[in-house]
VEXTORVEX-170863 format. One record per residue (C-alpha): residue number from 0; residue in three letters; x, y, z. Coordinates in steps of 0.1 Angstrom, whole numbers, plus 5000, padded with zeros to 4 digits. Example, Ala and Ser with C-alpha at 12.3 -4.5 7.8 and 13.67 -1.06 7.14 Angstrom:
! VEXTORVEX-170863
@num = 0; residuo = ALA; px = 5123; py = 4955; pz = 5078
@num = 1; residuo = SER; px = 5137; py = 4989; pz = 5071
END
This chain:
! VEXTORVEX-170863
@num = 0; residuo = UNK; px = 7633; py = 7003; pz = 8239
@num = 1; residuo = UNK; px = 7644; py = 6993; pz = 8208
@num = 2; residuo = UNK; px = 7624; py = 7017; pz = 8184
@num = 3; residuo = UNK; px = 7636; py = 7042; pz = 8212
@num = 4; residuo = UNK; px = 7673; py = 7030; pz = 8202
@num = 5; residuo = UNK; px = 7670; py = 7024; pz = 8164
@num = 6; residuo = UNK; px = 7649; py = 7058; pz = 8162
@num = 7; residuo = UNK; px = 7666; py = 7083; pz = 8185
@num = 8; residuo = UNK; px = 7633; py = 7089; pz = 8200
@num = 9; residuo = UNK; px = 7624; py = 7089; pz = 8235
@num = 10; residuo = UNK; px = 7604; py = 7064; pz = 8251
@num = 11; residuo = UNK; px = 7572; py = 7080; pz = 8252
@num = 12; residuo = UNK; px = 7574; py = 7089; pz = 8215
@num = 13; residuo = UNK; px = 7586; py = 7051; pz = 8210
@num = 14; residuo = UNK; px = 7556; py = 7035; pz = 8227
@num = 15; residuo = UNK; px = 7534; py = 7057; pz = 8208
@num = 16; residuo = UNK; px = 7547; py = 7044; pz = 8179
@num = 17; residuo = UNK; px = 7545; py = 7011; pz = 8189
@num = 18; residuo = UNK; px = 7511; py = 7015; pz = 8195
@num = 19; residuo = UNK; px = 7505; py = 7028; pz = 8162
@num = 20; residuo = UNK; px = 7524; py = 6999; pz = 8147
@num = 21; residuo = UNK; px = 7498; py = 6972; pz = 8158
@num = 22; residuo = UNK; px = 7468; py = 6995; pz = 8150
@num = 23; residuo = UNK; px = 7482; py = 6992; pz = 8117
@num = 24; residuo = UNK; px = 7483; py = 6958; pz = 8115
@num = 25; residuo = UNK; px = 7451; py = 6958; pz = 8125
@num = 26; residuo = UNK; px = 7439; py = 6981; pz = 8100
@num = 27; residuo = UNK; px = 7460; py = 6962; pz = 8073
@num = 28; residuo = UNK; px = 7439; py = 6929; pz = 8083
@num = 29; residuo = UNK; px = 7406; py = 6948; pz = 8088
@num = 30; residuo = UNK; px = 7415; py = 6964; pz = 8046
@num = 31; residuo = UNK; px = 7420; py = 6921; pz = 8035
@num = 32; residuo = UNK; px = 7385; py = 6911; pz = 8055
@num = 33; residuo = UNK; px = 7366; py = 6939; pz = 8038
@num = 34; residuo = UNK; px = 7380; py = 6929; pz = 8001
@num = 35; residuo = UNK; px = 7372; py = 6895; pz = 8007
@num = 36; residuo = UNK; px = 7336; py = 6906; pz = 8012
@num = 37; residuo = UNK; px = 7333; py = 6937; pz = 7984
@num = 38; residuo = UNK; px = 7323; py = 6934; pz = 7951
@num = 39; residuo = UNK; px = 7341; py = 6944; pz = 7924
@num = 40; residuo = UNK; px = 7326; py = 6978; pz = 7924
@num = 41; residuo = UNK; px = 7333; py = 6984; pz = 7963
@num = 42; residuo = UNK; px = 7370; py = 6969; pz = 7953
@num = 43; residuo = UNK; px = 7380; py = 6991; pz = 7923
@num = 44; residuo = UNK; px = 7368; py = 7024; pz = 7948
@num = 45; residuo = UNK; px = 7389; py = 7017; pz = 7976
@num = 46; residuo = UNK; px = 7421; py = 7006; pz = 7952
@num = 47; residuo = UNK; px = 7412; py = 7043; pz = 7931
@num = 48; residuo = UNK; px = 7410; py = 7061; pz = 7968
@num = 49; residuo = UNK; px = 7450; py = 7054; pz = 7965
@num = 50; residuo = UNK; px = 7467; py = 7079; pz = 7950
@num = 51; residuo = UNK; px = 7500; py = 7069; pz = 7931
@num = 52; residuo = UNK; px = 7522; py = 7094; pz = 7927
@num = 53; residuo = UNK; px = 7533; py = 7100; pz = 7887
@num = 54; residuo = UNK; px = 7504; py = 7079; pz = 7872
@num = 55; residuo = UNK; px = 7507; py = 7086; pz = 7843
@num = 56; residuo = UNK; px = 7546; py = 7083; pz = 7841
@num = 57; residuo = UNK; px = 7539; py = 7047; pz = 7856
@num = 58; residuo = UNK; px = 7514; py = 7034; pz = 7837
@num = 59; residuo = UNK; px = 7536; py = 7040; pz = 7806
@num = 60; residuo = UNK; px = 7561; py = 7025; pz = 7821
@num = 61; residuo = UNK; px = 7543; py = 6991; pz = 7831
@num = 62; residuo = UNK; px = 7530; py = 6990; pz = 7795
@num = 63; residuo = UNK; px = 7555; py = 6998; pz = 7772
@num = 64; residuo = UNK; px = 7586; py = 6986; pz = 7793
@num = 65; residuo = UNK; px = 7596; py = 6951; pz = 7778
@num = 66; residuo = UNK; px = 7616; py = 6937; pz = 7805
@num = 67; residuo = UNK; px = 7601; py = 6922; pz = 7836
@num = 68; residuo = UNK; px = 7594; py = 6939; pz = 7868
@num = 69; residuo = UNK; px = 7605; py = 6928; pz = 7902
@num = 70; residuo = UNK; px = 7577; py = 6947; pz = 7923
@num = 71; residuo = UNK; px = 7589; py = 6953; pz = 7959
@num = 72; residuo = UNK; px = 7576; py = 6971; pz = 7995
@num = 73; residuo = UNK; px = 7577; py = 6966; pz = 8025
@num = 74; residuo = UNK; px = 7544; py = 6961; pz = 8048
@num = 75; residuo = UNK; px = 7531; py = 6992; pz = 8058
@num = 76; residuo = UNK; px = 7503; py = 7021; pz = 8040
@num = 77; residuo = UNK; px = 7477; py = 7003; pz = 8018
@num = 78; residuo = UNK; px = 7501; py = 6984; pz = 8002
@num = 79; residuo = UNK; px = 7473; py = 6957; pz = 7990
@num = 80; residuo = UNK; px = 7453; py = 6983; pz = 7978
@num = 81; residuo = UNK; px = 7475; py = 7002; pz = 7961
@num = 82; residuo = UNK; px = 7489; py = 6969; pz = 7943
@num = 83; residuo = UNK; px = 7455; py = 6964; pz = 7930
@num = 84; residuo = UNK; px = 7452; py = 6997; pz = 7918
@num = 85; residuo = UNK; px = 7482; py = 6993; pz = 7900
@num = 86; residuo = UNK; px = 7470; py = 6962; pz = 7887
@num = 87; residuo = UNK; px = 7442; py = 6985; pz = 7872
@num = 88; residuo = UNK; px = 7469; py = 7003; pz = 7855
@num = 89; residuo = UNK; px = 7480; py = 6975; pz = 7833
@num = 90; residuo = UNK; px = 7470; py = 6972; pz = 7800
@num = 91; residuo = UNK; px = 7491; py = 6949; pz = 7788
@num = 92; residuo = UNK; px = 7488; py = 6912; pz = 7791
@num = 93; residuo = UNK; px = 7513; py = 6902; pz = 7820
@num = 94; residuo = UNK; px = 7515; py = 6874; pz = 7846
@num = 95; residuo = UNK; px = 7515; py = 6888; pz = 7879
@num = 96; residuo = UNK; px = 7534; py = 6861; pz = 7906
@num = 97; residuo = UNK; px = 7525; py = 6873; pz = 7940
@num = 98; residuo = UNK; px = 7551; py = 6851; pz = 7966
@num = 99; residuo = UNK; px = 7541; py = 6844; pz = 8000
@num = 100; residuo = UNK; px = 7545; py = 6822; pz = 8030
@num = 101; residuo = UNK; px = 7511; py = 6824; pz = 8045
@num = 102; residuo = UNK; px = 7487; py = 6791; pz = 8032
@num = 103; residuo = UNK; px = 7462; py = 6792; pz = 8005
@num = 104; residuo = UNK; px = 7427; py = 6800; pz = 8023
@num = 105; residuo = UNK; px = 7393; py = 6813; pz = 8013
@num = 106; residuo = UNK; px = 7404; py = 6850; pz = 8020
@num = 107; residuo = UNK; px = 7431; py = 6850; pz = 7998
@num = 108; residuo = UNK; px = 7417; py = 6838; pz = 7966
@num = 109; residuo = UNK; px = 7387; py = 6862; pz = 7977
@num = 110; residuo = UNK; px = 7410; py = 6889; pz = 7977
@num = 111; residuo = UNK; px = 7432; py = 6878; pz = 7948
@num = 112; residuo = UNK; px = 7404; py = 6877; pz = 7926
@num = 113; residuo = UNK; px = 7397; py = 6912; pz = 7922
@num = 114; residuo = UNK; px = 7434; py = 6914; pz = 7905
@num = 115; residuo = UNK; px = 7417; py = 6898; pz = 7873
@num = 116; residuo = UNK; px = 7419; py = 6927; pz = 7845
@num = 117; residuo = UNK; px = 7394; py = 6960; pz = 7843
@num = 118; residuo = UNK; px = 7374; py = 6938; pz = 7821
@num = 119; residuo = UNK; px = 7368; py = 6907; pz = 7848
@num = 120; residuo = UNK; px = 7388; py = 6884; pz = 7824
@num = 121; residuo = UNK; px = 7401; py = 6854; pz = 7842
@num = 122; residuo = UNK; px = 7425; py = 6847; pz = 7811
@num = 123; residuo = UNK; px = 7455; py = 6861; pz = 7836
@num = 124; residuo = UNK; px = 7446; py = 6856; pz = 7875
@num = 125; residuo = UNK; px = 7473; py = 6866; pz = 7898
@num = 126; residuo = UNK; px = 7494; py = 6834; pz = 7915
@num = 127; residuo = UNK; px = 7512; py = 6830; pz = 7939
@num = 128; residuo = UNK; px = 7539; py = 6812; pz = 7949
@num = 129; residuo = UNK; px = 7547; py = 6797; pz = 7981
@num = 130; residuo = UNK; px = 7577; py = 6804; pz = 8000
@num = 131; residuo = UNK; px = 7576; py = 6766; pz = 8016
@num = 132; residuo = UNK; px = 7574; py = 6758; pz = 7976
@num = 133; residuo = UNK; px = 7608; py = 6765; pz = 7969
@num = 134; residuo = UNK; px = 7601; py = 6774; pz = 7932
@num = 135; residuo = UNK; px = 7626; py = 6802; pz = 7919
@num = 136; residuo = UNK; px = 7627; py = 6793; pz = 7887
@num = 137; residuo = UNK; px = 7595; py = 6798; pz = 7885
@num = 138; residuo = UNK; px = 7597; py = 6833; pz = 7893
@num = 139; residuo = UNK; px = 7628; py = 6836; pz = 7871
@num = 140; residuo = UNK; px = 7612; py = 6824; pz = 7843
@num = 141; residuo = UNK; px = 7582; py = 6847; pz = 7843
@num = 142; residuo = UNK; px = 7604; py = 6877; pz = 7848
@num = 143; residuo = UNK; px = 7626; py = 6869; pz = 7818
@num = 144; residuo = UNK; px = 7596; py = 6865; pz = 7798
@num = 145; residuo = UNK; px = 7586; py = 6898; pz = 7808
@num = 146; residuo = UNK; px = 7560; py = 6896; pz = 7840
@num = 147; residuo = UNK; px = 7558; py = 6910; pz = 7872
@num = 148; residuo = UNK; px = 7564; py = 6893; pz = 7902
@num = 149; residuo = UNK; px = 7557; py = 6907; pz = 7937
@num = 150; residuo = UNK; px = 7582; py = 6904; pz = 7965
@num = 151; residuo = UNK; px = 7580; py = 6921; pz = 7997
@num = 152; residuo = UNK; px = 7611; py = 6930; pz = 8013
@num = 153; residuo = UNK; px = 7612; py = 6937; pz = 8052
@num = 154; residuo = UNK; px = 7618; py = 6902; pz = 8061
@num = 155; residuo = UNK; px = 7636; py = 6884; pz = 8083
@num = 156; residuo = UNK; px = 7654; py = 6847; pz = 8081
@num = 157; residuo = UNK; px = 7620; py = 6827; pz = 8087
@num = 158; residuo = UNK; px = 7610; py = 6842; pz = 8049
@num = 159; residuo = UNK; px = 7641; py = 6826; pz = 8031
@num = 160; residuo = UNK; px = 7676; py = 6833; pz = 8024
@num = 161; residuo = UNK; px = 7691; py = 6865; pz = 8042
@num = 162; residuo = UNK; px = 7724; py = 6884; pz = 8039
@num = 163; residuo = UNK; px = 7743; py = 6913; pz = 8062
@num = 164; residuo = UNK; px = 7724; py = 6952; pz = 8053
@num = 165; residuo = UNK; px = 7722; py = 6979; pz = 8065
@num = 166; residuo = UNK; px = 7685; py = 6989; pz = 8075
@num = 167; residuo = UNK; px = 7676; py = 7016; pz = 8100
@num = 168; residuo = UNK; px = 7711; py = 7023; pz = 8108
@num = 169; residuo = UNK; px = 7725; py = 6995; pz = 8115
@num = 170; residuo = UNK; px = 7737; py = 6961; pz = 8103
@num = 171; residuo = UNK; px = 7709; py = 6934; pz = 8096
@num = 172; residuo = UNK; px = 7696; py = 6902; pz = 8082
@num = 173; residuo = UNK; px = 7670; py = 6904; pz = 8056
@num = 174; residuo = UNK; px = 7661; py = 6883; pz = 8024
@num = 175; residuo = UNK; px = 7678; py = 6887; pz = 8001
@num = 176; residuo = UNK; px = 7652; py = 6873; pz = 7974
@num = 177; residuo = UNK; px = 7642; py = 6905; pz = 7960
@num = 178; residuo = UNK; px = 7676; py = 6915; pz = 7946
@num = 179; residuo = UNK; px = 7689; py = 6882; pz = 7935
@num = 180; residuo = UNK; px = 7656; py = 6872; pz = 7917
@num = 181; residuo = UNK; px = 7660; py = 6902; pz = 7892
@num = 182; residuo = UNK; px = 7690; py = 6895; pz = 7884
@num = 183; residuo = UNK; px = 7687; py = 6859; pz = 7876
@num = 184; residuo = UNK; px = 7659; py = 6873; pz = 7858
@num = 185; residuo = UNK; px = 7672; py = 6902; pz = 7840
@num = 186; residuo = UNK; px = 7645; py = 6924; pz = 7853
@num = 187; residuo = UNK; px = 7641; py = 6959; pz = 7866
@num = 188; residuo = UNK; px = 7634; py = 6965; pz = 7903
@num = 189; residuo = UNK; px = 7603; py = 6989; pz = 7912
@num = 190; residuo = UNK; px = 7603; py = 6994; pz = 7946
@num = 191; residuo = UNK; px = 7574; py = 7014; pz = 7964
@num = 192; residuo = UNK; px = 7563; py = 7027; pz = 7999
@num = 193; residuo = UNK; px = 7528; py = 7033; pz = 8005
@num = 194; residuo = UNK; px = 7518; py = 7057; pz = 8036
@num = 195; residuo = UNK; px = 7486; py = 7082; pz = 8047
@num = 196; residuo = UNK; px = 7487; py = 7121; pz = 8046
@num = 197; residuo = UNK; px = 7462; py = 7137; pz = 8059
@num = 198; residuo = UNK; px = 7437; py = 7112; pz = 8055
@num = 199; residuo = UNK; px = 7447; py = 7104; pz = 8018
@num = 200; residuo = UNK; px = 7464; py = 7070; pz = 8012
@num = 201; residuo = UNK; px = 7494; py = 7077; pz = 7987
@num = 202; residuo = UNK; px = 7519; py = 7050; pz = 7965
@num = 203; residuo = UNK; px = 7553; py = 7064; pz = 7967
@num = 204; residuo = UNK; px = 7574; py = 7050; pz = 7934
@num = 205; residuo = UNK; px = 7607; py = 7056; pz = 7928
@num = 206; residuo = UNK; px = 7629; py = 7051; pz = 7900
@num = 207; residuo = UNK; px = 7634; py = 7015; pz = 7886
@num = 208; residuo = UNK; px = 7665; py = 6995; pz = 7896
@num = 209; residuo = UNK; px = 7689; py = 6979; pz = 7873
@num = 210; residuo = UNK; px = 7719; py = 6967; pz = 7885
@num = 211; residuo = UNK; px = 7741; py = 6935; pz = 7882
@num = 212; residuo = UNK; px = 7752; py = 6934; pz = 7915
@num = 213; residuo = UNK; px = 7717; py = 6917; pz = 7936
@num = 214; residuo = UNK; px = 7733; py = 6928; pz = 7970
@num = 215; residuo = UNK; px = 7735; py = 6966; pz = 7956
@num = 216; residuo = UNK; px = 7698; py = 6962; pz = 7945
@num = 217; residuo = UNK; px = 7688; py = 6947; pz = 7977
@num = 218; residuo = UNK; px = 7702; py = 6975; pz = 7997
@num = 219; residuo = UNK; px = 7695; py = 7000; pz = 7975
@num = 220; residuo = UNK; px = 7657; py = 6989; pz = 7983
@num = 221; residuo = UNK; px = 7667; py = 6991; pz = 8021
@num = 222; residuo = UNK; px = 7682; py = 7025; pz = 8019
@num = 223; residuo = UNK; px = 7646; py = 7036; pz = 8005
@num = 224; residuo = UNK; px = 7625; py = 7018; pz = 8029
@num = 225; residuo = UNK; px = 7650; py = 7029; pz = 8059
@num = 226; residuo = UNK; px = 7639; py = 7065; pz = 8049
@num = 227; residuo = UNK; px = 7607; py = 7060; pz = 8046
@num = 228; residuo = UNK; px = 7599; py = 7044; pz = 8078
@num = 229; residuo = UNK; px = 7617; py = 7069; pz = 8097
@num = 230; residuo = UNK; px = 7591; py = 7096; pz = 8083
@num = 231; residuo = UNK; px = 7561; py = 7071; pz = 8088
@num = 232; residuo = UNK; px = 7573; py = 7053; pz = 8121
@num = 233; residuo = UNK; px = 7540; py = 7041; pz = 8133
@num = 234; residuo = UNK; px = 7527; py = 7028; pz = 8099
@num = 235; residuo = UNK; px = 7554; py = 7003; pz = 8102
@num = 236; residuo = UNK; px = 7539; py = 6969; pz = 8108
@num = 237; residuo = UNK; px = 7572; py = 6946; pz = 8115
@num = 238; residuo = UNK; px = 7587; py = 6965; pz = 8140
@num = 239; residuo = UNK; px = 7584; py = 6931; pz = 8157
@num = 240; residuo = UNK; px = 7609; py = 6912; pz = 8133
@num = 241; residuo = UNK; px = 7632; py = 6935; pz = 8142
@num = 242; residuo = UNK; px = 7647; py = 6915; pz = 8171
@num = 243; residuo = UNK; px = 7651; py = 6886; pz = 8147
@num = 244; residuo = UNK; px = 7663; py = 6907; pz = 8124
@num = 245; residuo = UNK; px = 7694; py = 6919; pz = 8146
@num = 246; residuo = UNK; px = 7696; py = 6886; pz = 8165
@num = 247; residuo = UNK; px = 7708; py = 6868; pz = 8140
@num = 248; residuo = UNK; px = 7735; py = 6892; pz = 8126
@num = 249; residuo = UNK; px = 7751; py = 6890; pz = 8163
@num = 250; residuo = UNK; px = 7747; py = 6853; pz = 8156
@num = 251; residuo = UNK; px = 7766; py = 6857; pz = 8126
@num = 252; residuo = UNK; px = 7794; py = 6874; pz = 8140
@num = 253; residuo = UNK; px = 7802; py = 6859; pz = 8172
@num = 254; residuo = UNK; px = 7784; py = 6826; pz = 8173
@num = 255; residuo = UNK; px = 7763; py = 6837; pz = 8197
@num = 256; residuo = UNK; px = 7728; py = 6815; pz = 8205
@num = 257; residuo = UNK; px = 7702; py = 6840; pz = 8185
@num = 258; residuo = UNK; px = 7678; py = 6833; pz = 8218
@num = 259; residuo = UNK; px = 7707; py = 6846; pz = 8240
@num = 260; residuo = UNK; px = 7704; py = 6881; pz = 8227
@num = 261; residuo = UNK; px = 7688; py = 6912; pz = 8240
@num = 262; residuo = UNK; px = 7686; py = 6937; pz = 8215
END
């Protein structure tokens, strides 16, 4: 009912999408168990099978720009994959700060470890930082000194700090990390969707951000990913923090018990 709502759809087109949505979480977790298990040969071919639009354009960009880069997406395509093959794209020696709120584990530092450079040098592995960490300056500092940190940005209260957007139409909470960390850190924003066409998996950049105002940026990165998921419902795969998502803006505005809500 509520992709019905936010979508304009009708219901059977909604619970199609649905459907798709959790095959695509699926598929998303099926993409991190099979790079856990590749080598780096089998790795580097399914990050080249994505195809980023304006390669060339980017790869200049990530190498000769001087100020740091607040990478952003939101969780849907091969957005992994297409990060590594970004990664691939980078000549130049930066720190790349991945933050997330999931625990360290085996798969992770499996996975991660195929971000080391073309040349298997260790010299500058990915880290990440931990949202339960509480380490912004962290982050601040490596984007003022000119790195790359990775911030995802469909995410609801549970993630961190989140502020009033608007995001599929309406009026919701998201974190608001993204925007205020490149602006503490005097960086640009690159923000990115990742979706299949046809069988291909394609890396949708758009131009970088830089702005002053963080809550500009932040829905600025909204507007984008509001557009794309509206052309790539099903390969969505947080339709289900939606609810969250609106219940606590209605909290916001009329005090309201979040749990009382039925979006």
């Amino acid at each position: 009912m509520l992709i019905s709502s936010l979508l304009h759809e009708p219901q059977a087109v909604a619970s199609h999408i649905a459907r798709q949505a959790e095959q695509e979480a699926e598929r998303s977790q099926a993409v991190w168990s099979k790079l856990q298990l590749a080598d780096r040969t089998t790795a580097v071919a399914m990050a080249n099978a994505v195809q980023w639009h304006h390669e060339a354009s980017l790869s200049t960009y990530l190498n000769h720009n001087q100020r740091g880069i607040l990478l952003t997406t939101i969780h849907g395509g091969d957005y992994l994959l297409a990060l590594l093959k970004l990664r691939r794209l980078l000549s130049r020696k930066r720190r790349i700060l991945i933050v997330r709120r999931k625990a360290a584990s085996e798969q992770e530092a499996s996975v991660f470890a195929h971000f080391n450079d073309q040349n298997g040098n260790a010299a500058m592995p990915v880290e990440v930082v931990r949202h339960s960490e509480r380490r912004p300056i962290t982050l601040i500092r490596a984007l003022r000194a000119g790195h790359i940190v990775v911030a995802l940005a469909d995410l609801p209260a549970a993630y961190g700090k989140v502020k009033g957007y608007r995001f599929l139409g309406q009026q919701m909470q998201l974190v608001a990390g993204p925007g205020e960390l490149a602006v503490l850190g005097s960086a640009d924003v690159l923000p990115f969707m990742c979706c299949r066409v046809g069988g291909q998996s394609v890396a949708l950049p758009t131009a970088p951000i830089r702005h002053t105002d963080p809550d500009m940026i932040n829905q600025k990165i909204l507007d984008i990913a509001s557009r794309h998921i509206t052309h790539f419902p099903g390969q969505w795969q947080h339709w289900f923090h939606v609810p969250a998502m609106l219940a606590q803006t209605r909290h916001d505005l009329t005090g309201e018990s979040p749990s009382g809500v039925t979006p």
